[in-house]
C-alpha positions in Angstrom: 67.9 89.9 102.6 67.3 93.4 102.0 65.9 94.3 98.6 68.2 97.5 98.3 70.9 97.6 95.6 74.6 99.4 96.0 75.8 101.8 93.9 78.6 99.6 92.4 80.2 102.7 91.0 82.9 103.1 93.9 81.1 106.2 95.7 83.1 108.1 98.1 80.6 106.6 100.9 78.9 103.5 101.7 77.3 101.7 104.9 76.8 98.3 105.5 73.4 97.9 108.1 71.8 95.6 109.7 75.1 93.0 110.0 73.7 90.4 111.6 77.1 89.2 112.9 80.4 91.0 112.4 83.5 88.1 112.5 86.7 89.5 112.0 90.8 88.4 113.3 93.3 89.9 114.9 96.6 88.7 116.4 94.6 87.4 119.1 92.0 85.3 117.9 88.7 86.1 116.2 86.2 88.4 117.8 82.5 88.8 116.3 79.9 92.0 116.9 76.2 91.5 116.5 73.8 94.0 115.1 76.2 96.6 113.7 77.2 98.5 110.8 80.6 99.4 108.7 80.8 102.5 107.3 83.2 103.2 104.5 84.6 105.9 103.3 87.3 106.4 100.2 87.7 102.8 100.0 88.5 102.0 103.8 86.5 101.4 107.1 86.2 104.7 108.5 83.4 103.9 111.8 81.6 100.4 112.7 78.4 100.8 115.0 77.9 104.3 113.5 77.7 106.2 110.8 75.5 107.6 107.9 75.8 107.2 103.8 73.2 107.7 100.7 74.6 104.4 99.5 73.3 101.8 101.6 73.7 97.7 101.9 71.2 96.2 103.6 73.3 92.5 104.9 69.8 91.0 105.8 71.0 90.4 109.2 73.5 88.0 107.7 77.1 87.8 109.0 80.0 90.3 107.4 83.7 89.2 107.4 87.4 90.3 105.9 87.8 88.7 102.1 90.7 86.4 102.7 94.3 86.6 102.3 95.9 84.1 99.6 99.5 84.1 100.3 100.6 81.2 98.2 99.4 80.9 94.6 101.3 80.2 91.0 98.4 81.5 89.1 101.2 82.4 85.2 100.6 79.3 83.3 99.1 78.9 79.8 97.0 75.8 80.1 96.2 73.4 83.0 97.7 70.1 83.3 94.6 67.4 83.4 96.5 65.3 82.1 98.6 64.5 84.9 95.5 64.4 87.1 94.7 61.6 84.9 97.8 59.9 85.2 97.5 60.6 89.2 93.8 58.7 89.1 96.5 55.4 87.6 98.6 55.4 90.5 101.5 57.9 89.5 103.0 59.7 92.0 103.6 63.7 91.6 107.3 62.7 91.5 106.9 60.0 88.9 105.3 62.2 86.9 108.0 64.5 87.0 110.1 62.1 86.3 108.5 62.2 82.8 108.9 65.5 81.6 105.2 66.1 83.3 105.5 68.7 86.9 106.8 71.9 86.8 109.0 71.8 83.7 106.3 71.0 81.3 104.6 74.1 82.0 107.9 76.3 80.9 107.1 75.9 76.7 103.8 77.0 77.5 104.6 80.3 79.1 107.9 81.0 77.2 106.0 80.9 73.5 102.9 82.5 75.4 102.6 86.9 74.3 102.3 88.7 77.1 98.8 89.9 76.6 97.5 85.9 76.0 98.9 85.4 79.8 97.0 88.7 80.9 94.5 87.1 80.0 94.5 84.1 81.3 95.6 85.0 84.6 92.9 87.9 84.6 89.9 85.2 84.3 91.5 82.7 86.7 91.3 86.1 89.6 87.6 86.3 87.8 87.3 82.5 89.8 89.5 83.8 92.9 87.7 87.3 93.9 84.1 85.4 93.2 84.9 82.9 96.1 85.9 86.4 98.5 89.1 86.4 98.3 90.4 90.0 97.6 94.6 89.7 97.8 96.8 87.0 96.7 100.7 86.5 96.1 101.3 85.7 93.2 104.7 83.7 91.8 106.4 83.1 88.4 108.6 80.2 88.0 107.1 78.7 85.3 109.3 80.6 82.8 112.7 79.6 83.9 114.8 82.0 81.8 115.6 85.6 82.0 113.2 86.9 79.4 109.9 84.7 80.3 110.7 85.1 84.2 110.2 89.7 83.8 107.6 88.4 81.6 105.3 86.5 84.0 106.1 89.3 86.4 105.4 91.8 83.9 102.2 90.0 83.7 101.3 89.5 87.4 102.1 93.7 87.7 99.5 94.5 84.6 96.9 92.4 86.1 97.0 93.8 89.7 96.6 97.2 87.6 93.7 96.1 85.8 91.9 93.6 87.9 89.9 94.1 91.0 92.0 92.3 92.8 95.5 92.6 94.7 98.3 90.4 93.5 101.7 90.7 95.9 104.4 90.0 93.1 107.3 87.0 94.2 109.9 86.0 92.4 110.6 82.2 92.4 113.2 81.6 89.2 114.3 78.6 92.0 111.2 76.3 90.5 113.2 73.7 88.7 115.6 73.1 86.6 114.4 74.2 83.1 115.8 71.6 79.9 118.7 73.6 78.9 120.2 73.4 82.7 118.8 69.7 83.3 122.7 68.5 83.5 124.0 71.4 85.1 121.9 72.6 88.1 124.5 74.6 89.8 125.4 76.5 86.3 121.4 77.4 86.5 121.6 78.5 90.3 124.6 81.0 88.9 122.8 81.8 86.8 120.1 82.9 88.7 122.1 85.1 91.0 124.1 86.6 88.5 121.6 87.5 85.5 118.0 86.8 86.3 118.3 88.4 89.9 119.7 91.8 89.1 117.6 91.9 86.1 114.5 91.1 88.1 115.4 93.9 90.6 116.2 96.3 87.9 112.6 95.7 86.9 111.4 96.8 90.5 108.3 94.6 90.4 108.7 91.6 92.9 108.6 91.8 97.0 109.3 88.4 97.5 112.2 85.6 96.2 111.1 81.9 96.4 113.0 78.5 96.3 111.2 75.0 95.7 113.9 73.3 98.3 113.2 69.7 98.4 114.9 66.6 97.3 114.7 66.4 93.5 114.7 70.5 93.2 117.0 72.7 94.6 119.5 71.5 97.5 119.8 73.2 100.8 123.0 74.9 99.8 121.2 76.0 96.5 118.6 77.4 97.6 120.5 79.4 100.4 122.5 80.7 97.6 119.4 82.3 95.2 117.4 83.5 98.7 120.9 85.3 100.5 121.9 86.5 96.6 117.8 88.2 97.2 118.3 89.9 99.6 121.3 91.5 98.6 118.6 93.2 96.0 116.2 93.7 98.2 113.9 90.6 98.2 112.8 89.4 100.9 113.2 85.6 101.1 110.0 83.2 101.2 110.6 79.2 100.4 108.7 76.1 99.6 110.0 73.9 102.7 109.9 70.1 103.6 107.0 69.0 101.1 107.6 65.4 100.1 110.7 64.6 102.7 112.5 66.6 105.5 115.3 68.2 103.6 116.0 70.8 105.9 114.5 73.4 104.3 112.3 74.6 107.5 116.1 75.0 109.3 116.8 76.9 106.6 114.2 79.3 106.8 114.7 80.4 109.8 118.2 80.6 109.2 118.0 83.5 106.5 115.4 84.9 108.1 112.2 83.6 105.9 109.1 85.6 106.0 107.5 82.3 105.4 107.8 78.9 105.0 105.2 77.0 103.0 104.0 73.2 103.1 105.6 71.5 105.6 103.9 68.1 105.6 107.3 66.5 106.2 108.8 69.2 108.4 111.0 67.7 111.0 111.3 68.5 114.9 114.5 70.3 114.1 112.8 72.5 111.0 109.6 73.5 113.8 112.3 74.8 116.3 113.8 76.6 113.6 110.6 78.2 112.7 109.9 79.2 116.4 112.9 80.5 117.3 113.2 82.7 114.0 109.2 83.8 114.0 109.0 82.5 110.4 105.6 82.1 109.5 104.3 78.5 108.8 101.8 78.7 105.7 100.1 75.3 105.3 98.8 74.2 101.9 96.1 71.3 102.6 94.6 71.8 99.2 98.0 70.4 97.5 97.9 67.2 99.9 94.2 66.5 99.2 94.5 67.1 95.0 97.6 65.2 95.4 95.2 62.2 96.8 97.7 62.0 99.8 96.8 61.1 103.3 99.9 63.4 105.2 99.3 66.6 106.1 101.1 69.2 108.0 101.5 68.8 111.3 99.3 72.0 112.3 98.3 71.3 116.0 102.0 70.6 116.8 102.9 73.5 114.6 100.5 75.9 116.6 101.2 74.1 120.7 104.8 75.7 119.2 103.7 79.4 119.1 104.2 79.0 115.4 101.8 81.4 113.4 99.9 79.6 110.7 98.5 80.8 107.5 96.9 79.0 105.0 96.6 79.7 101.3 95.5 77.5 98.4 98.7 76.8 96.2 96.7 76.9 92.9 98.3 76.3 90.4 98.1 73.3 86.8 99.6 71.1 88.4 99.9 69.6 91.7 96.7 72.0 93.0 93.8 73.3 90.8 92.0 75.0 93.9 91.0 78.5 93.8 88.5 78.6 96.8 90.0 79.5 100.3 86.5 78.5 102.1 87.1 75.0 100.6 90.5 75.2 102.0 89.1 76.2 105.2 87.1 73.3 105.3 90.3 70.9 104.9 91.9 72.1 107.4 89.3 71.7 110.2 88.5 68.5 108.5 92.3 67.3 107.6 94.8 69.4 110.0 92.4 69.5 112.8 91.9 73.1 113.2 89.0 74.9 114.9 87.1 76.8 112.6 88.3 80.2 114.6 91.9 79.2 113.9 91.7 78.2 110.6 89.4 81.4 109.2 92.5 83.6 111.5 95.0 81.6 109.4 92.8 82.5 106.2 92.7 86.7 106.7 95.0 87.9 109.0 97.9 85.9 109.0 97.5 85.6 105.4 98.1 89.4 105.9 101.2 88.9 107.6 102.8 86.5 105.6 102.7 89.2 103.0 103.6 91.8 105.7 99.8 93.6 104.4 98.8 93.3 108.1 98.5 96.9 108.8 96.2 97.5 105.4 94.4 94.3 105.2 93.2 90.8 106.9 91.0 92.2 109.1 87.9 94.4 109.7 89.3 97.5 111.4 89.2 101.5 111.3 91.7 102.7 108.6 91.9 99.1 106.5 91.1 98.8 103.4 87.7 97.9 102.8 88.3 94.5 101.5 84.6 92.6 102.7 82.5 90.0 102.1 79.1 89.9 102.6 77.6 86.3 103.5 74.2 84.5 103.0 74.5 82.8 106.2 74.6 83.8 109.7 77.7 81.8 111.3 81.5 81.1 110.8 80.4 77.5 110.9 79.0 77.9 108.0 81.9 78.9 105.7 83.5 74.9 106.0 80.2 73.1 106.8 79.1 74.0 103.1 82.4 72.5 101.8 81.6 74.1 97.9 79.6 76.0 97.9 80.0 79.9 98.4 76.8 81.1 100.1 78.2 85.0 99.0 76.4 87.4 97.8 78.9 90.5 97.7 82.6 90.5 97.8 84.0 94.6 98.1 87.3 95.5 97.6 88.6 98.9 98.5 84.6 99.8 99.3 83.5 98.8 95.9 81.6 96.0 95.0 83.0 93.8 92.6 81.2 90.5 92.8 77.9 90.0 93.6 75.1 87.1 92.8 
């Protein structure tokens, strides 16, 4: 590698030279360009093959890519939930835990006692964790307030940090987690309630993009969750859900029937919920990461998801509970290991339709004149690489907006 050091000070100008091997996506597939350059100016790609700068980046001749694109992630929480990763290791299933008082609901005294500032800055180191492993934008949910005042709170939170940190976060609402204590007997009172406070509230406060449902058996019924997404959109929200984890509950249908920018998990998704998804273009976005912490051997359906024409992102679902994973090349690796995608498909399904799940695809998710300069640069030569090393992150610069802000 070159010996050369940036100017991490975000100058107006930079060039990356001597790229061994350019990868990138697009909506058609990935394409790679040897022996070039990026040049960057203001914080986005202005030329590639061409170009001058003062501030140079000497790749080594090692391969440049997009950082990825997390588009699922529940990163407001106070402290993990080992415990329950313990109690997984004796045989307990994610539902028995649940069961209980573990899950979900036993993260909401946490976050509700939590100040704001303690959750700034616990959500601030976990993107610390995320940028280092190259990726530069997630989405980012609450739901593990479950009340009016904790719910602006944790999006409160997830605005100040993507003010503050390097990172993006893409704000989504998702009040439809569970059913906090005080509404444990009364789940439709807490899906009125829902659309009638926490909603208009939430769009008073003008922070989220995105509303969210955990429809499954156990959570939030069909008819629930069609409720809290169409009561979303009314305020401008467009509607996202959690679809067909543990059992097919016709949530995938569902998606496609109010018009779901995405629908996430889908290990149990039924023939039904995949025509649903087709003919509606709602985007699949597969969680692997949650199957494997889980220690369960079904995972989504991916080839039959893609022979569909379904697009498929994936994302990492971190979070305390059900999936501690921060690192999208680890999830990368499950999915050519576990959902049997090529490596091309599932880096695509890492960057740019990442960026389309979020609707970003015009800014980010791919190396192209105008985008932002969101880039890693690599210590190896081939996309191979990125799952064949499993854990290890052979990075040594992640940029965002032209600045570097990791490097090893």
């Amino acid at each position: 590698m070159g010996n050369q050091q940036p100017n991490i000070n975000n100058p107006k100008s930079t060039i990356l030279t001597n790229i061994g091997c350019l990868v990138t996506a697009n909506a058609d597939g990935v394409e790679s360009l040897e022996n070039t350059s990026i040049l960057i100016e203001n914080g986005h790609i202005s030329a590639i093959g061409k170009g001058e700068s003062d501030n140079t980046i000497d790749c080594g001749g090692k391969m440049v890519t997009c950082g990825f694109v997390d588009s699922h992630t529940h990163p407001v929480f106070l402290n993990n939930r080992h415990e329950e990763y313990a109690m997984r290791l004796d045989g307990a299933s994610y539902e028995e835990i649940a069961a209980m008082g573990g899950g979900i609901v036993s993260s909401v005294k946490g976050v509700r006692n939590a100040s704001e500032d303690e959750l700034i800055d616990k959500v601030s180191q976990r993107m610390d964790r995320i940028i280092a492993s190259g990726t530069t934008t997630i989405e980012a949910k609450s739901g593990y307030g479950l009340d009016l005042e904790s719910e602006l709170k944790s999006l409160s939170v997830i605005n100040k940090v993507h003010e503050t940190h390097t990172i993006d976060l893409i704000p989504t609402f998702m009040g439809g987690h569970a059913f906090p204590p005080e509404f444990a007997n009364d789940h439709d009172g807490f899906v009125d309630f829902i659309c009638e406070e926490i909603l208009p509230a939430v769009s008073a406060q003008g922070i989220a993009v995105f509303n969210d449902v955990f429809c499954e058996n156990g959570y939030f019924t069909v008819a629930q969750s069609r409720r809290i997404l169409e009561a979303g959109k009314k305020y401008g929200l467009k509607p996202r859900l959690h679809a067909d984890e543990f059992s097919d509950s016709g949530a995938a249908e569902l998606a496609g029937e109010v018009g779901a920018i995405s629908a996430d998990h889908l290990m149990a998704v039924s023939a039904d919920g995949i025509k649903a998804l087709v003919e509606n273009n709602v985007i699949a976005t597969l969680l692997p990461g949650t199957t494997f912490f889980l220690g369960k051997s079904t995972y989504a359906p991916a080839r039959e998801l893609i022979n569909s024409g379904i697009t498929l992102s994936l994302a990492t679902d971190f979070n305390p509970g059900s999936c501690h994973i921060q690192s999208m090349p680890f999830i990368m690796t499950l999915a050519c290991m576990h959902l049997r995608m090529t490596i091309e498909e599932a880096f695509q399904a890492a960057t740019f339709h990442g960026a389309l799940a979020l609707e970003l695809e015009e800014k980010i998710g791919s190396i192209e004149v105008g985008k932002s300069a969101d880039l890693i640069v690599w210590d190896i030569s081939s996309l191979l690489d990125i799952p064949y090393y499993v854990s290890n992150h052979p990075i040594r610069y992640v940029m965002k907006n032209g600045e570097v802000v990791f490097k090893t």
